[in-house]
C-alpha positions as CSV (number, residue, x, y, z in Angstrom):
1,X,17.8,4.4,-12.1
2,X,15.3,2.6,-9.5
3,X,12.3,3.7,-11.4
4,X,14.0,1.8,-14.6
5,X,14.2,-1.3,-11.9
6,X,11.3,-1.2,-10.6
7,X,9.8,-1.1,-14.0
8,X,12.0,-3.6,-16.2
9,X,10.4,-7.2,-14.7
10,X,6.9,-5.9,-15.6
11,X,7.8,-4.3,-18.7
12,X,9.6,-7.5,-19.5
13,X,6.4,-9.7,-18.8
14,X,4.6,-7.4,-21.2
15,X,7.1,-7.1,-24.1
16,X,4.9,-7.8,-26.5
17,X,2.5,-4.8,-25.3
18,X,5.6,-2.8,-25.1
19,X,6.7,-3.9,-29.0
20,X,3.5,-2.8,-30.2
21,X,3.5,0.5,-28.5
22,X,6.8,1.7,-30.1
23,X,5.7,0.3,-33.6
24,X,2.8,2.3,-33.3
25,X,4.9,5.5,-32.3
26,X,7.5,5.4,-34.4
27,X,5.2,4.7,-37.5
28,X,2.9,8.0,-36.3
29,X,6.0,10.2,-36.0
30,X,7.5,8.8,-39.1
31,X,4.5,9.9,-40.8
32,X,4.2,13.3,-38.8
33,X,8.0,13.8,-40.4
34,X,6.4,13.3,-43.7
35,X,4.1,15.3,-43.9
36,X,5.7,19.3,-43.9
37,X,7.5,17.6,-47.2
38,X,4.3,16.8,-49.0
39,X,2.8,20.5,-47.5
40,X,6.2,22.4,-49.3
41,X,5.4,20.7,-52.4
42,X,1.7,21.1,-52.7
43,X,3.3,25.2,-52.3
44,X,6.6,25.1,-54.5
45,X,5.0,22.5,-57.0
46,X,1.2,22.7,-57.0
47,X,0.0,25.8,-56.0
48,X,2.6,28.4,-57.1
49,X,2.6,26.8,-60.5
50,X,-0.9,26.6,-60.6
51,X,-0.7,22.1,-60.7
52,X,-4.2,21.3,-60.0
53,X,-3.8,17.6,-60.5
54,X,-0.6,17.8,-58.3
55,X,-2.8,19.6,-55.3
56,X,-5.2,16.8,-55.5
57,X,-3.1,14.1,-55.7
58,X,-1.1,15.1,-52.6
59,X,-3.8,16.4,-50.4
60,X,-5.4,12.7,-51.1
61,X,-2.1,11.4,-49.8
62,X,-2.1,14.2,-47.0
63,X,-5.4,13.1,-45.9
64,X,-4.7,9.1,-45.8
65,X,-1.7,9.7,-43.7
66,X,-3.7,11.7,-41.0
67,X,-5.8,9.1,-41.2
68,X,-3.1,6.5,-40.4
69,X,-2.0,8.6,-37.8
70,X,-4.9,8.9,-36.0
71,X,-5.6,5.4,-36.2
72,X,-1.7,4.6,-34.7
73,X,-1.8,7.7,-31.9
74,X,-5.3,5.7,-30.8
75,X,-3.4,2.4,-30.7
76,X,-0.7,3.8,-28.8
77,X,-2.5,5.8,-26.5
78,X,-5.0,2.9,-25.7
79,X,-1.6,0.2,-25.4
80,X,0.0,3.1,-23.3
81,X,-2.4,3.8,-20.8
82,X,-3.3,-0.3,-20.3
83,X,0.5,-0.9,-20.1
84,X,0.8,2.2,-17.3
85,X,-2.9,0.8,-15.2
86,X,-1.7,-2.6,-14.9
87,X,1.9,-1.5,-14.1
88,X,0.1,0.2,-11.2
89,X,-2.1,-2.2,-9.9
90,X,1.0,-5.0,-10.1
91,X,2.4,-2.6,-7.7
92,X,-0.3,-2.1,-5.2
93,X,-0.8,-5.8,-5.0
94,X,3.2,-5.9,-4.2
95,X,3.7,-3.4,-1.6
96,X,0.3,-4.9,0.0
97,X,1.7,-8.3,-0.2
98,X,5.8,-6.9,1.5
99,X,3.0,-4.8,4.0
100,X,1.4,-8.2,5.1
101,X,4.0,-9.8,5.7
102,X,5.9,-6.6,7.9
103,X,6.6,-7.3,11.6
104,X,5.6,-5.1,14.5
105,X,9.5,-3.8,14.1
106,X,8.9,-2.5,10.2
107,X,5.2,-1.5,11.0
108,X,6.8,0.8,14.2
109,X,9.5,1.8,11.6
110,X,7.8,2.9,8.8
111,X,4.2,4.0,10.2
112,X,0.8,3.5,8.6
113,X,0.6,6.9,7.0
114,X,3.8,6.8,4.6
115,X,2.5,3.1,4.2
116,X,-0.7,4.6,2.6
117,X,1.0,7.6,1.0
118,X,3.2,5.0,-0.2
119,X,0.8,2.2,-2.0
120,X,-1.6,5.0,-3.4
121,X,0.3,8.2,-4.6
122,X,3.7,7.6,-5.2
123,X,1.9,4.4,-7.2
124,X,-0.3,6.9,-9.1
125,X,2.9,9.2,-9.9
126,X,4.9,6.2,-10.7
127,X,2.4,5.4,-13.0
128,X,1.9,8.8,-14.0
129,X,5.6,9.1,-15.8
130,X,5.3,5.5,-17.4
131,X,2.0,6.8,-19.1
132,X,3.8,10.2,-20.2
133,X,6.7,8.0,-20.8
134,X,5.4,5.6,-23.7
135,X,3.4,8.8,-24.8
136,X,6.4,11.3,-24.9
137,X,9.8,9.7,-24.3
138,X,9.3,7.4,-27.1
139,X,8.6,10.0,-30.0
140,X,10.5,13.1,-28.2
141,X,14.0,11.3,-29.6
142,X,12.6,9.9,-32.9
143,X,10.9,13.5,-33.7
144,X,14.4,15.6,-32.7
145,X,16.5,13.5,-34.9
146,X,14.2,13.0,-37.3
147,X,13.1,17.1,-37.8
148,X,17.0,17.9,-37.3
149,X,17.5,15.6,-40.3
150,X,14.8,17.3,-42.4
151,X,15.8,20.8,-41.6
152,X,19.2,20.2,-42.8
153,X,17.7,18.4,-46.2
154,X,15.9,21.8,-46.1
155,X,18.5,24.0,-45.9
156,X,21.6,24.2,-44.3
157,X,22.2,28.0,-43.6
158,X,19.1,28.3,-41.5
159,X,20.3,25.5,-39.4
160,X,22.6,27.2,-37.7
161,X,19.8,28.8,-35.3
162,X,19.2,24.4,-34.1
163,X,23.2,25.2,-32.8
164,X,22.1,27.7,-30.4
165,X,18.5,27.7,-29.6
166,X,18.8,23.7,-28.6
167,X,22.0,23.5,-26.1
168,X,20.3,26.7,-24.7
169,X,16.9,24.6,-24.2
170,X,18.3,21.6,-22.7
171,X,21.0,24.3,-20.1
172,X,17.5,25.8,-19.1
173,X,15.6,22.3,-18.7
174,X,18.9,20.8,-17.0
175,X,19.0,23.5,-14.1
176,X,15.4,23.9,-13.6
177,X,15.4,19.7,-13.3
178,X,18.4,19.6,-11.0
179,X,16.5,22.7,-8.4
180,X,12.9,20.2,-8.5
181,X,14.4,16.4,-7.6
182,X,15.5,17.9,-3.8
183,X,11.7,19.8,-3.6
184,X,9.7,16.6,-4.9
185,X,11.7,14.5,-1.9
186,X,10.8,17.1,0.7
187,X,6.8,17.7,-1.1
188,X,6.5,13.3,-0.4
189,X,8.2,13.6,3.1
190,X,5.4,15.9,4.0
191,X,2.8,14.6,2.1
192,X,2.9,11.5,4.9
193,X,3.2,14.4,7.4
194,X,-0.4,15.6,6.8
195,X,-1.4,11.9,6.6
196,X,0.3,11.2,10.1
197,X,-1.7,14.1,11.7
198,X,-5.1,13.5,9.4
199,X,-5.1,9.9,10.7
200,X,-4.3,10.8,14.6
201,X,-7.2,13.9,14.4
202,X,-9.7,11.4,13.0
203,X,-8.9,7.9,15.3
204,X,-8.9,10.7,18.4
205,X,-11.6,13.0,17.5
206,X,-13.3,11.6,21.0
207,X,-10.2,12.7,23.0
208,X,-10.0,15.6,21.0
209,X,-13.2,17.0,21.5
210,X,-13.6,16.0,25.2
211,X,-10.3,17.6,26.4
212,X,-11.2,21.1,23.7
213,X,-7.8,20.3,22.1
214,X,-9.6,21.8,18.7
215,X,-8.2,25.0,18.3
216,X,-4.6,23.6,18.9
217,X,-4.7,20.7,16.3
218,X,-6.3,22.7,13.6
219,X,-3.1,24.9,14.6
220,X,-0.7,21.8,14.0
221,X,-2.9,20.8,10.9
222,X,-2.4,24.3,9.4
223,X,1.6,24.3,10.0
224,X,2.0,21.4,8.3
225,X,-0.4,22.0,5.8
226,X,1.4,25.7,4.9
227,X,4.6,23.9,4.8
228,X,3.6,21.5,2.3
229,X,2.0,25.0,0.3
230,X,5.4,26.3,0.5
231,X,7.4,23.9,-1.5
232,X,4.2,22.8,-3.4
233,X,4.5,27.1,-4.5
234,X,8.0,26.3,-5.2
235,X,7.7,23.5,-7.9
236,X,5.2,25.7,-9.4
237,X,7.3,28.5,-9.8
238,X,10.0,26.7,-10.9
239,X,7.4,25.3,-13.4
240,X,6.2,28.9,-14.3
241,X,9.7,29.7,-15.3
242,X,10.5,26.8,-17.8
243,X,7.1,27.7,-19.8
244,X,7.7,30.7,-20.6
245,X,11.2,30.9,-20.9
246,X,11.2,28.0,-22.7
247,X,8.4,29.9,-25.0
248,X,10.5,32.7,-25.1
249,X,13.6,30.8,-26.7
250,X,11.2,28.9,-29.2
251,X,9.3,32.2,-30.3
252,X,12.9,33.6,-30.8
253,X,13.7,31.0,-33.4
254,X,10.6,31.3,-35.4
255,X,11.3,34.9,-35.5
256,X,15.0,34.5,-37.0
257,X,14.5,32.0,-38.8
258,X,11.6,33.6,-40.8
259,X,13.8,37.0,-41.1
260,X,16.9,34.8,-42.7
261,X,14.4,32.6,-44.6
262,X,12.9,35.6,-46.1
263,X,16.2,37.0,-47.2
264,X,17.2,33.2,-49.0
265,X,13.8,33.6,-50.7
266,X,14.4,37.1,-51.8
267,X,17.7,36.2,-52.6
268,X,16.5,33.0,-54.8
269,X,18.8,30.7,-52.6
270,X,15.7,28.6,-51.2
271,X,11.6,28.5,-52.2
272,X,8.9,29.0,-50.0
273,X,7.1,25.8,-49.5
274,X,10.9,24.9,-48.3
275,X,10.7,27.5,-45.6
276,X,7.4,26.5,-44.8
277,X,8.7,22.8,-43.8
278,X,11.5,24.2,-42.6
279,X,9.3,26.1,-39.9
280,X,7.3,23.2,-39.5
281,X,10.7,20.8,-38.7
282,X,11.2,23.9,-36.3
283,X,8.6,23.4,-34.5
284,X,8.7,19.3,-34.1
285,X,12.3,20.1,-32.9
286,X,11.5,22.2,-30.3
287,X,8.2,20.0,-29.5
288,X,10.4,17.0,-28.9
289,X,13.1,19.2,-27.1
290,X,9.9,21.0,-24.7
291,X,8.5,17.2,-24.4
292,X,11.8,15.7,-23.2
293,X,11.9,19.0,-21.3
294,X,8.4,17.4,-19.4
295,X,10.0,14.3,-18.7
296,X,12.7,16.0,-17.0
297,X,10.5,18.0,-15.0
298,X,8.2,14.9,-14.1
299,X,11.1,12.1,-13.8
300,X,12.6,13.4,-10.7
301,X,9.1,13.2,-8.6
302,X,8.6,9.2,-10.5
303,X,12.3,8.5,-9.4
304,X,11.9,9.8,-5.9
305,X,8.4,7.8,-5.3
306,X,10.2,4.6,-7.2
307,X,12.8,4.9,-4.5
308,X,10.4,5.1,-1.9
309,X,8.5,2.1,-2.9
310,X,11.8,0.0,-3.5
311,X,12.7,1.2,0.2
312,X,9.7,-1.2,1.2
313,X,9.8,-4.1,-1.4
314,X,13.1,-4.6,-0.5
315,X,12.9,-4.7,3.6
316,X,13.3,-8.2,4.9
317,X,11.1,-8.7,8.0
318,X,12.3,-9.5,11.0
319,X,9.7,-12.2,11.0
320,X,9.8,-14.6,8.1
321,X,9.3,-18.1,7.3
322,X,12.2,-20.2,6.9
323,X,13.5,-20.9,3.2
324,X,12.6,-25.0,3.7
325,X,10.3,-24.5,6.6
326,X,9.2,-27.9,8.2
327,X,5.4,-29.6,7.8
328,X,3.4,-28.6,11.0
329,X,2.8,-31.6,13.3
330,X,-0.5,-34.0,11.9
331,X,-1.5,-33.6,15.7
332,X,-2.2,-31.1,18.5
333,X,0.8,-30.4,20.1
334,X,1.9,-28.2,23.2
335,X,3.3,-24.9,22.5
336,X,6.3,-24.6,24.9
337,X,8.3,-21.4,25.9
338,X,11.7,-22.2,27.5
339,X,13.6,-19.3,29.3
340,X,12.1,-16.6,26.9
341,X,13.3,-13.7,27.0
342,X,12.1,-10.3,25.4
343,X,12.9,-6.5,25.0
344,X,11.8,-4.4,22.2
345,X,13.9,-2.1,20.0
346,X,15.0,0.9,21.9
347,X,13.8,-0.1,24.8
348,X,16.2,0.4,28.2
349,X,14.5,-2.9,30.0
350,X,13.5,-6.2,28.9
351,X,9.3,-6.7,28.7
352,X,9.8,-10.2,29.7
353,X,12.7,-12.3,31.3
354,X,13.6,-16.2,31.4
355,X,9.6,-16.9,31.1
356,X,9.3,-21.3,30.9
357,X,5.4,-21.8,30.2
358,X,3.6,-24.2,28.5
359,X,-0.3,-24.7,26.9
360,X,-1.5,-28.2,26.2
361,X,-4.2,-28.7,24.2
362,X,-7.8,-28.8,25.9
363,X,-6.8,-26.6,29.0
364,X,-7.7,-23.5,30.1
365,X,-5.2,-21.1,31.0
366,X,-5.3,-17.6,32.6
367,X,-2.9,-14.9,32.5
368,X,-3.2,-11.5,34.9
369,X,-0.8,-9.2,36.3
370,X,-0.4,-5.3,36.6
371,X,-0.7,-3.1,33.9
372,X,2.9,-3.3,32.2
373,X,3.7,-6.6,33.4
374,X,4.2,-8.1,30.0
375,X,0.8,-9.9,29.4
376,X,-0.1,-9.1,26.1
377,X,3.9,-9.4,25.0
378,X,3.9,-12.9,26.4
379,X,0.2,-13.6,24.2
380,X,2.0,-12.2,21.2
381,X,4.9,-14.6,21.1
382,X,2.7,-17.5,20.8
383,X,1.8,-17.0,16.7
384,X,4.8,-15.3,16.5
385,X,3.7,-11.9,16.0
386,X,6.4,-11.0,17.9
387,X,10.3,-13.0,18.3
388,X,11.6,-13.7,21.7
389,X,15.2,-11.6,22.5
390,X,16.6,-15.1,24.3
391,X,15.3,-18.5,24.6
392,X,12.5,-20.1,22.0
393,X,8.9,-20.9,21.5
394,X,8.3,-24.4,20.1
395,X,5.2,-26.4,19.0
396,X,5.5,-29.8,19.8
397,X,9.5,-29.7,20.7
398,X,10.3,-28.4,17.5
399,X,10.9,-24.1,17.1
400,X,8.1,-22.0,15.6
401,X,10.6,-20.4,13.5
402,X,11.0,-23.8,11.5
403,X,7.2,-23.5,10.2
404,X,6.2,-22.0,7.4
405,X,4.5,-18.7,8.9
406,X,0.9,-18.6,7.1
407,X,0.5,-22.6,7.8
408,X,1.4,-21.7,11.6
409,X,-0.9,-19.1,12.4
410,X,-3.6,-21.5,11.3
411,X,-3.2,-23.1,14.1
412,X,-3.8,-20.2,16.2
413,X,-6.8,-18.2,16.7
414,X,-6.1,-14.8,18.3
415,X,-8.1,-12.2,19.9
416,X,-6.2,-8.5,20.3
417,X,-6.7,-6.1,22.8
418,X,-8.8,-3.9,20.1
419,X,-11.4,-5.6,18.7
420,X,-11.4,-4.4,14.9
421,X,-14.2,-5.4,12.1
422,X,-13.7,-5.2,8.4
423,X,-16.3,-3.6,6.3
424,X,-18.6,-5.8,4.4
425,X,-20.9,-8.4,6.1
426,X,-21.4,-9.8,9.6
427,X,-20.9,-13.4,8.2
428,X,-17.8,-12.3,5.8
429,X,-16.4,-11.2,9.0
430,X,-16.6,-13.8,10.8
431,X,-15.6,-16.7,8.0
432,X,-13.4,-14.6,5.9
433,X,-14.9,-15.0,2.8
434,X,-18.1,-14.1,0.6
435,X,-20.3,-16.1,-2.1
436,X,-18.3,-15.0,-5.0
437,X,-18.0,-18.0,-7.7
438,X,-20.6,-21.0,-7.2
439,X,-17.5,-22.6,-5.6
440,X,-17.4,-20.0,-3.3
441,X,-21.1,-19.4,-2.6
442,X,-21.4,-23.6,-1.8
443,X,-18.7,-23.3,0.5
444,X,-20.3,-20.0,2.0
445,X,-23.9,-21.6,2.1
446,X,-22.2,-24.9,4.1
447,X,-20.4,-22.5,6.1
448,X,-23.9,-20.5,7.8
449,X,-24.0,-23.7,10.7
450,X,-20.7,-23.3,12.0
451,X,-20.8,-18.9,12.1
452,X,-24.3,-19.1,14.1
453,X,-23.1,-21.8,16.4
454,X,-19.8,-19.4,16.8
455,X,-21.5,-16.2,17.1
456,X,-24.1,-18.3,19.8
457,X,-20.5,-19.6,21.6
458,X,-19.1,-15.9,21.6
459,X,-22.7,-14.5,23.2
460,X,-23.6,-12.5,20.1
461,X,-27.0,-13.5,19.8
462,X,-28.2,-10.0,19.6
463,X,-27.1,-11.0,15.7
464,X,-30.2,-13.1,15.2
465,X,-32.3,-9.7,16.3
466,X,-30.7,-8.1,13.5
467,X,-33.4,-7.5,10.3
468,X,-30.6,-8.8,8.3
469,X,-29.1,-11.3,10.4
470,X,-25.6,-12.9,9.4
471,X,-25.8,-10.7,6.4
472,X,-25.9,-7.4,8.3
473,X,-23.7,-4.4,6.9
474,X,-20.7,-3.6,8.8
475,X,-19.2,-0.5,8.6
476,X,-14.8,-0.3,8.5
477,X,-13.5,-0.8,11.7
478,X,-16.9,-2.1,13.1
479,X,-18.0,1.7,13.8
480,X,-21.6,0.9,13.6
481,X,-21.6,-1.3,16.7
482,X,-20.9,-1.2,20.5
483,X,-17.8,-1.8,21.7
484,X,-19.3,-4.8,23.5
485,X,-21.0,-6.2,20.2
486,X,-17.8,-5.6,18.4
487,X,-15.7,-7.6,21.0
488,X,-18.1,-10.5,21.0
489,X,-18.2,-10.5,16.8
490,X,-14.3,-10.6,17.2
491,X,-14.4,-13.4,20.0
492,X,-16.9,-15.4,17.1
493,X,-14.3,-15.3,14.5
494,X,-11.6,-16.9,16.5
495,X,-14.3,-19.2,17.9
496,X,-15.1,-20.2,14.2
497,X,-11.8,-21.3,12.9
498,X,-11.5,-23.6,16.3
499,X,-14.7,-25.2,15.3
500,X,-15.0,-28.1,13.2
501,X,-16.0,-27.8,9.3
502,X,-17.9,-30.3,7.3
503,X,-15.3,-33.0,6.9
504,X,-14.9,-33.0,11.1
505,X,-11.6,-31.0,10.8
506,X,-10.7,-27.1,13.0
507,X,-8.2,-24.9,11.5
508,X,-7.4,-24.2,15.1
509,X,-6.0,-25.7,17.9
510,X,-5.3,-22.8,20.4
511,X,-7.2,-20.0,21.4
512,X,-5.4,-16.8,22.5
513,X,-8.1,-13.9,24.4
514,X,-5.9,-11.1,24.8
515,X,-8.0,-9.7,27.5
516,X,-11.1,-9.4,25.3
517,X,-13.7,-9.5,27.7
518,X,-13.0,-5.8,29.1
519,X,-16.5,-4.3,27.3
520,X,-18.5,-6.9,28.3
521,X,-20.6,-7.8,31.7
522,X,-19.9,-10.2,34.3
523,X,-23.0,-12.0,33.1
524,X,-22.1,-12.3,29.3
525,X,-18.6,-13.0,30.2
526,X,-19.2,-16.0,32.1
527,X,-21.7,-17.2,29.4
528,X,-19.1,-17.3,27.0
529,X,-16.6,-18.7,29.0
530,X,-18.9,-21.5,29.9
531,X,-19.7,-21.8,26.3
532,X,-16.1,-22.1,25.5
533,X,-15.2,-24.6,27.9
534,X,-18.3,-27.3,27.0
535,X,-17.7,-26.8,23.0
536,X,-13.9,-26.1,22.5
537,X,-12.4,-29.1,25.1
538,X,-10.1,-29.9,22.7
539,X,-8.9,-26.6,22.6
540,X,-5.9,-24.8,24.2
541,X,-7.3,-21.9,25.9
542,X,-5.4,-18.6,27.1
543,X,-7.5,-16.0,28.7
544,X,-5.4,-12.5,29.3
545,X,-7.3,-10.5,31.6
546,X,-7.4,-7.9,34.2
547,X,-9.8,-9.4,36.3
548,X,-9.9,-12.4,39.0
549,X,-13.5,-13.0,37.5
550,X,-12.0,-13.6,34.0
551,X,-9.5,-16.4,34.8
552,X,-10.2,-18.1,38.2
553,X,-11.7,-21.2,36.5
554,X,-8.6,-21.7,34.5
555,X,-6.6,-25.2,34.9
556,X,-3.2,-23.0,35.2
557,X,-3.1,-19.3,35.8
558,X,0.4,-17.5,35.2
559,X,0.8,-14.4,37.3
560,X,3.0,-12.0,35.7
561,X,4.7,-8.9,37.7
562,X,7.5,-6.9,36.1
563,X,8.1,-9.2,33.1
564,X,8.6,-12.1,35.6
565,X,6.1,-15.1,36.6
566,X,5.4,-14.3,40.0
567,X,3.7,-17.1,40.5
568,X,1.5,-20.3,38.9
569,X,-0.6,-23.0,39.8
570,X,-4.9,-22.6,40.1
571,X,-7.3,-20.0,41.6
572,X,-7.1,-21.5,45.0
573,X,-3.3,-22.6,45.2
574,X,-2.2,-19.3,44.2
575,X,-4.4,-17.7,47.0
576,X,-2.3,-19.4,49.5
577,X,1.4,-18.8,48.0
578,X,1.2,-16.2,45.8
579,X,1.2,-12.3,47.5
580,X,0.8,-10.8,44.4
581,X,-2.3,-12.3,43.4
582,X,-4.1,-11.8,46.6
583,X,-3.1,-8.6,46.4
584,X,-4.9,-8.5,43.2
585,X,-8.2,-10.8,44.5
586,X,-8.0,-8.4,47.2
587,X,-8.8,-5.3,45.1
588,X,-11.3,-7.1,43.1
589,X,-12.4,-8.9,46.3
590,X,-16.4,-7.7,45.6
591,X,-16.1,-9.3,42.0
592,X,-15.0,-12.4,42.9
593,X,-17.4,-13.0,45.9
594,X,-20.6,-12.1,42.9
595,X,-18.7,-14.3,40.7
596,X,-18.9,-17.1,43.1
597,X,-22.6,-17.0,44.0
């Protein structure tokens, strides 16, 4: 069973815990056993006879062993529920670990929503049928045997009804768990249905408003909402039907087995502090049969979300780091591409085809083409977001997929497309970290010189305006700032890890701008890219853009059409050989001139 699998390293970490737990259960339903005994002979030995001592004495004993049990349900409930949270939060910090380390292809593949779905409620309902598990699944056999043991010390005769009523139980529990495992797939499978469309309606709510496209989501949102009522009605009358019936069958029981009972007693064959207990054992039979009955019910939904989160632990991404990846080189190096070539899954055409292009450290280099022409695949490669189809990317003559992943994107500051901020502070934004332990907080406090002089190199002064400064709230995603201010914050952070720390050393040695100066002015733009020139020389630079403005200062521009370069060389070579890029400096031919001046 995956949910078994996915549980028995954990468990196994924790045996200990786990020992405890069933100590604690077993002695409470050991005692729970004992005590209908005690009750029929407090009747048949104390009370009918009129044995006053005998009532005291075993009503003392009665009352110690609730006591006991109290005290061991408490335990058990307390090691059960710790056991089943930190079983759960293991797991989150799994699938967010796998998740990190997904490439674009298992990203594309799986989809954000199911992610989420994924690492929140098929955790909780995983965790959900560990908790009932330790709580139930434990005592449900112990109880059964035990009270099936007892009602035969009892009496035999009335035992016969345990033949029936009990394989008639577990039929009932048997179909009605076999109809819910096929709904509980379908009810998770649409779960991340509503999360798909609650997540497009929320990220598009501009679009959706501007373009009065309201009346025909809320349409879509209430089809897929009615579907997930459907089968969500369906569990819940299957679940209506075991109750009851299940009821039914036990009420049955009680019924018969006080009409033969009452005939043995009339009859002198048994007493009735025996059919007392024997009612009693009755009723722990069916308890444990009805509890196992709730594990069946809620198994099939634990196994079915266990299977879904197994899907994703065990994907290998198409981007890894090797098993004995090589040390990084101790100096800046060139990153090389040598006849890359690239085309994405499903796709009919390559993105990119027999590209050769190199950076070395401390130039500048632009990239510009149409809109398609492969500019942002090309920027991608680089800190291997992304794997070439044909050919290879190396750093320093050796292949990036020799380094150890984590140690190679260190070496690479990059920029997307869309700038995105993380909630929490301007400064934990831009140096990744916050004053936690005094560790922490010295290394935050020696870090304020180097995020002002990168927020001053990215042209976010507006920062300093800011009552708060550094320390200014962000909201997720960056919401409460202009799409300017949040490209020039995101343009800092790269700029900081290129920047020396205190001991004279930068994470970075390459800079990638995948065309992130589209929200700001000509003005800012070319303050920053002066800035970036006089404080990151040492630097390799690539600039992505759509504009002449943007790159025309560059030591190399690559001019991309159709996946292929087109042509190369600087701002003024390539207005003399290249078509294509006139044709581009031609359209932009205003810009350029202002730029100039």
């Amino acid at each position: 069973m995956t949910l078994i699998d996915l549980a028995k390293n954990f468990l196994r970490a924790h045996k200990w815990q786990v020992v405890a737990l069933f100590l604690c259960q077993i002695g409470q339903v050991l005692l729970s056993l004992w005590m209908p005994a005690i009750n029929a002979r407090i009747i048949d030995e104390g009370i009918i006879p009129q044995n006053t001592p005998l009532i005291w004495q075993q009503g003392i004993v009665m009352l110690i062993i609730s006591l006991l049990q109290i005290s061991l349900l408490t335990a058990a409930a307390y090691l059960a529920s710790r056991i089943a949270m930190s079983f759960g939060k293991d797991l989150r910090s799994q699938i967010f670990r796998k998740v990190q380390n997904f490439s674009e292809i298992e990203r594309q593949e799986f989809g954000a929503p199911t992610l989420i779905t994924r690492a929140t409620n098929d955790v909780v309902q995983i965790q959900m049928v560990l908790l009932l598990s330790f709580v139930i699944m434990i005592i449900a056999p112990i109880m059964g045997i035990g009270g099936i043991i007892m009602t035969l010390a009892q009496d035999r005769y009335l035992s016969i009804l345990l033949v029936i009523m009990v394989p008639l139980l577990a039929l009932i529990i048997g179909v009605v768990m076999a109809m819910l495992i096929p709904r509980y797939q379908i009810q998770q499978k649409r779960i991340d249905r509503i999360n798909t469309l609650l997540r497009e309606q929320l990220s598009g709510v501009r679009v959706i408003r501007a373009f009065g496209r309201e009346s025909y989501l809320q349409e879509k949102f209430a089809t897929a909402s009615g579907k997930l009522r459907q089968v969500g009605l369906q569990i819940g009358w299957l679940w209506a039907f075991l109750i009851p019936s299940t009821s039914l069958i036990v009420g049955w029981s009680s019924a018969g087995v006080l009409w033969l009972g009452a005939s043995r007693i009339a009859a002198g064959k048994m007493q009735i502090g025996a059919l007392t207990a024997y009612i009693t054992y009755l009723l722990l039979i069916f308890f444990s049969v009805m509890a196992a009955g709730m594990m069946a019910m809620v198994l099939p939904r634990g196994e079915v979300s266990a299977r879904r989160i197994k899907e994703i632990l065990e994907i290998q991404p198409a981007i890894a780091s090797p098993l004995h990846p090589q040390p990084l080189p101790a100096q800046p190096h060139s990153l090389q591409l040598r006849q890359v070539s690239l085309q994405y899954p499903q796709a009919e055409a390559a993105v990119l085809q027999n590209i050769d292009f190199t950076v070395q450290p401390g130039k500048i280099y632009g990239i510009i083409g149409s809109t398609g022409a492969g500019k942002s695949s090309l920027l991608r490669l680089l800190p291997r977001l992304i794997d070439p189809s044909a050919g290879e990317v190396y750093l320093g003559n050796i292949p990036l997929t020799k380094f150890a992943l984590p140690e190679l994107r260190q070496k690479i500051a990059y920029v997307p497309q869309k700038s995105f901020l993380f909630s929490g502070s301007i400064a934990s934004n831009i140096a990744g970290s916050l004053p936690g332990s005094s560790a922490a907080a010295h290394q935050y406090a020696v870090s304020i010189p180097r995020i002002k002089k990168a927020l001053h190199i990215a042209g976010a002064d507006f920062v300093e305006k800011l009552p708060a400064g550094i320390e200014s709230k962000v909201e997720s995603g960056g919401s409460n700032f202009s799409g300017g201010q949040r490209q020039r914050l995101s343009i800092a952070r790269a700029v900081y890890r290129c920047l020396p720390d205190t001991n004279g050393e930068s994470a970075a040695d390459f800079l990638l701008l995948d065309d992130s100066f589209s929200a700001l002015d000509y003005a800012t733009e070319a303050a920053i890219r002066r800035n970036l020139r006089q404080e990151l020389s040492d630097i390799a630079i690539v600039i992505v853009a759509q504009r002449v403005a943007s790159i025309q200062a560059a030591d190399e521009i690559i001019v991309l059409e159709s996946g292929k370069i087109a042509g190369r060389g600087t701002h003024a070579e390539l207005l003399s050989t290249c078509r294509i890029y006139q044709e581009i400096v031609d359209s932009q031919g205003t810009v350029v001139e202002e730029e100039n001046e």
